[in-house]
Structure formats: structure tokens, C-alpha cells
Backbone as CSV, one residue per row, in Angstrom:
resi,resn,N_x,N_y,N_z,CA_x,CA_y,CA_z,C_x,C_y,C_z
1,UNK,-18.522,-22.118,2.392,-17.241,-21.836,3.016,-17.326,-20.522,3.773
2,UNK,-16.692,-20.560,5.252,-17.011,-19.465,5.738,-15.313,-18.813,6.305
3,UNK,-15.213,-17.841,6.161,-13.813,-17.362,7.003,-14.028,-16.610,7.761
4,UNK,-12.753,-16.063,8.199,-12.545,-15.219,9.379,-11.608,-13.880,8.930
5,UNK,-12.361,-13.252,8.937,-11.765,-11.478,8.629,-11.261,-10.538,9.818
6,UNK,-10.442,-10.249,10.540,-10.596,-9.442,11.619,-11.451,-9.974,12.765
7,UNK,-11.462,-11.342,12.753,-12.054,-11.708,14.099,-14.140,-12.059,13.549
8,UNK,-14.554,-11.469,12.041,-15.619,-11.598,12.075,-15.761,-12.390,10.800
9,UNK,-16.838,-13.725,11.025,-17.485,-14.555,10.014,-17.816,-13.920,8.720
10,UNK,-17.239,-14.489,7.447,-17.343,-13.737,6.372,-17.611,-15.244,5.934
11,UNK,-19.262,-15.144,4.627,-19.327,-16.551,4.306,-19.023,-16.178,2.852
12,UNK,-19.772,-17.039,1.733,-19.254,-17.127,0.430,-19.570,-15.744,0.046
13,UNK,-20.895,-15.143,-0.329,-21.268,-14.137,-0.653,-20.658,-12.834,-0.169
14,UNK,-20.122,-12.651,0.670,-19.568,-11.640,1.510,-18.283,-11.342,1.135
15,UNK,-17.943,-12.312,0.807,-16.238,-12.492,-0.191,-16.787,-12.166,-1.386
16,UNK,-17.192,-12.370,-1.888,-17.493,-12.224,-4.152,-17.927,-10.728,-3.524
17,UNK,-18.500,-10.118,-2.594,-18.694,-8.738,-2.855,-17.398,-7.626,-2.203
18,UNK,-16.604,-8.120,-1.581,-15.438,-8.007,-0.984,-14.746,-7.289,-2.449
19,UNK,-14.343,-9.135,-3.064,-13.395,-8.671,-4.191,-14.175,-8.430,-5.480
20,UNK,-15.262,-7.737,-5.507,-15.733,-7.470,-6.852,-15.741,-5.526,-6.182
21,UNK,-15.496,-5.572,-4.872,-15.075,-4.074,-4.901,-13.947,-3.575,-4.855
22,UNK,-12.746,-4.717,-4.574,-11.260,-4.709,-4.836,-11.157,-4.234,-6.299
23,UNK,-12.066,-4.685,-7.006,-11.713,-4.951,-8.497,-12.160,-3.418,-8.991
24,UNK,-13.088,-2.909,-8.704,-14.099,-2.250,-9.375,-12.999,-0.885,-8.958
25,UNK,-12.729,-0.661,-7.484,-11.527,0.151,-7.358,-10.250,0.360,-8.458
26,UNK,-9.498,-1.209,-8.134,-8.434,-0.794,-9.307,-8.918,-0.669,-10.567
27,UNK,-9.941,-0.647,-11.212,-10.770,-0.375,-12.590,-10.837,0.597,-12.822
28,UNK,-11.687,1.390,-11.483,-11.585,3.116,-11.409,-10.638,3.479,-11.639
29,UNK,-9.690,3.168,-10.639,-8.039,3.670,-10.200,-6.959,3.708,-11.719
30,UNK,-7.946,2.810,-12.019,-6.923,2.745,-13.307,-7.347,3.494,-14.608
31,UNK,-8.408,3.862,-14.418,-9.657,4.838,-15.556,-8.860,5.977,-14.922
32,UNK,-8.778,6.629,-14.256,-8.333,8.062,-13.027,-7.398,8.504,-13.997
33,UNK,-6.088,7.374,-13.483,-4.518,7.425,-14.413,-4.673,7.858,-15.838
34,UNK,-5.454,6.500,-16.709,-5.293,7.330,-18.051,-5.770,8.500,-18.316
35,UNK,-6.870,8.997,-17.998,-7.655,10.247,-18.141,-6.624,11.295,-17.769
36,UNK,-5.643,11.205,-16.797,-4.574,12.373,-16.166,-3.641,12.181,-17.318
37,UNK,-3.057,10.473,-17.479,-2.059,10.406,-18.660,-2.666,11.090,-20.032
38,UNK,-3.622,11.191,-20.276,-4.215,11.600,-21.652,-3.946,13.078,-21.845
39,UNK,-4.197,13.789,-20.396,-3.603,14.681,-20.274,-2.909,15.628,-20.100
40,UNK,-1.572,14.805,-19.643,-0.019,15.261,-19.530,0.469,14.692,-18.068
41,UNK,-0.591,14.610,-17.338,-0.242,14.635,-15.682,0.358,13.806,-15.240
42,UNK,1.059,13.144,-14.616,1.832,11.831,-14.007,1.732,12.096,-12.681
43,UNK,1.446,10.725,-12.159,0.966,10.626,-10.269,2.734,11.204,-9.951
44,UNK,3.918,11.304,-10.614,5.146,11.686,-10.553,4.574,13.469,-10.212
45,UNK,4.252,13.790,-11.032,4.038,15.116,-10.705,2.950,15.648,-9.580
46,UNK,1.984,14.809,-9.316,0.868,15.418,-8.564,2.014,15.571,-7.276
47,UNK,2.795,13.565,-7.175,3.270,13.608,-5.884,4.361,15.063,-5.763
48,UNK,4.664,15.478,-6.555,5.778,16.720,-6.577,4.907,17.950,-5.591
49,UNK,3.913,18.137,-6.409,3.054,19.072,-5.732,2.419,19.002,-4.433
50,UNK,2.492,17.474,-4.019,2.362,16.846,-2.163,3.293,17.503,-1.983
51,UNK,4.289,17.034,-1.992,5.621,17.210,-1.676,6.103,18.821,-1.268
52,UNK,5.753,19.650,-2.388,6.297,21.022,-2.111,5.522,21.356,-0.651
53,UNK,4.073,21.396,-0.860,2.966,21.541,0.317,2.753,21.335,1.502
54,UNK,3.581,19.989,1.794,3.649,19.495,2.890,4.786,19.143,3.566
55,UNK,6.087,19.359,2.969,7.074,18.832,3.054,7.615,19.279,4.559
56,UNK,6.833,20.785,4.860,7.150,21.282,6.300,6.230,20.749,7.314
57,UNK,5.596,19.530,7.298,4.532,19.488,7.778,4.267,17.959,8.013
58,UNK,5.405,16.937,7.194,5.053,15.620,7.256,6.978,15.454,7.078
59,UNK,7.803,15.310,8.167,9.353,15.061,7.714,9.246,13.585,7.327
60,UNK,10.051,13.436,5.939,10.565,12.200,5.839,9.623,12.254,4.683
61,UNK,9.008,13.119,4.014,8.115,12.448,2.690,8.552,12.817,1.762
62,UNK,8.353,11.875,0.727,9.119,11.207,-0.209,8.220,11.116,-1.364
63,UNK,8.608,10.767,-2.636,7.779,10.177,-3.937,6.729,9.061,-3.304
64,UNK,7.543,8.282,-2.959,6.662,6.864,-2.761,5.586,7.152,-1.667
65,UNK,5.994,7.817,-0.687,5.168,8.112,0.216,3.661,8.926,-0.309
66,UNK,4.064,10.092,-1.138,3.216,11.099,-1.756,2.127,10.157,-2.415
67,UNK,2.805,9.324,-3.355,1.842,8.628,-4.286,0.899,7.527,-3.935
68,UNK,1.614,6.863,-2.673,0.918,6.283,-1.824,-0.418,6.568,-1.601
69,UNK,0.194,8.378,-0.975,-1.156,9.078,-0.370,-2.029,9.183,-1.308
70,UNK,-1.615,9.638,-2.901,-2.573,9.908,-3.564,-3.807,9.120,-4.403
71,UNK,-2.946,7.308,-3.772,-3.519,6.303,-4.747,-5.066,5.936,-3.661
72,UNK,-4.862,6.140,-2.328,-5.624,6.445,-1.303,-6.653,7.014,-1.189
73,UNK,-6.290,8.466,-1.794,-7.515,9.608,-1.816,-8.157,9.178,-2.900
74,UNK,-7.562,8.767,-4.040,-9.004,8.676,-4.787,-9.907,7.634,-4.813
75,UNK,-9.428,6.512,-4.343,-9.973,5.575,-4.011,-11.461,5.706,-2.898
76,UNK,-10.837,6.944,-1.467,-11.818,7.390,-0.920,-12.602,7.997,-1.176
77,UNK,-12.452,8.980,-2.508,-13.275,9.795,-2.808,-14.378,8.814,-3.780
78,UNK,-14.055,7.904,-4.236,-15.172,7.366,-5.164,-15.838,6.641,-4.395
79,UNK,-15.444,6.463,-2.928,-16.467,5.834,-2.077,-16.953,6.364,-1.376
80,UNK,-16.831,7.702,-1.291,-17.651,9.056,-0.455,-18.883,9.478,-1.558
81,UNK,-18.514,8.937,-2.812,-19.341,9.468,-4.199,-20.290,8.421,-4.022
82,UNK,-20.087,7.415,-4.187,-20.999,6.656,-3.930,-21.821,6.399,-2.949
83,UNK,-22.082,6.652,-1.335,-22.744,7.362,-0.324,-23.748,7.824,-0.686
């Protein structure tokens, strides 16, 4: 079976490695959280600390927005680690 991604041929194999890195992300993503929850932190609070920092600098940001950003960065950073 072959699909179409953005205009480019993706066959079987190309997919199982697709979503076995979807997966492996929210696995991390979700290892990240408890390790912060274990230790008091809540993505509630990091986003607080977006928020104070940037708030002159990005109008219109918000909780959801902040946490957004932050569910983002780490995601990038474990794929800059891996590089």
C-alpha cells in the first residue's frame, strides 16, 4: 500500500516508521511531564513563566498558547538530541 503525504509517495515501511516516531515522541513527552510532576512543576506553571517573558513581545498569549509552545520545544529538542 502506497500513499500520498504532501504530494510525496509514502509506501508501507515509511508509515510504521512515521508512527513508531509519533509514538516514541508522546512516550518521551509523556516521561518529560511525570519527571516535572514528580517534582512539583506543572506545564500550568512553566506556561506562567512564557507568559510573564514574553507577554510584551507575542500580544494575545495565553495558557493554551504558552503550553502549546512548550509541548513543541521539547519534542524538538529530543530530536536535535538525537542528530
Amino acid at each position: 500500500m502506497n500513499l500520498k503525504l504532501n504530494g510525496m509517495q509514502i509506501n508501507n515501511k515509511e508509515i510504521l516508521i512515521l508512527v513508531s516516531f509519533e509514538e516514541q515522541d508522546k512516550e518521551y513527552f509523556e516521561h518529560i511531564i511525570r519527571n516535572l510532576n514528580d517534582r512539583g512543576v506543572q506545564l500550568d506553571d512553566i506556561a506562567e513563566i512564557v507568559i510573564f517573558l514574553e507577554k510584551d513581545y507575542i500580544p494575545g498569549l495565553n495558557t493554551e498558547i504558552a503550553i502549546h509552545a512548550i509541548k513543541k520545544c521539547y519534542i524538538n529538542v529530543k530530536h536535535k538530541m538525537l542528530l
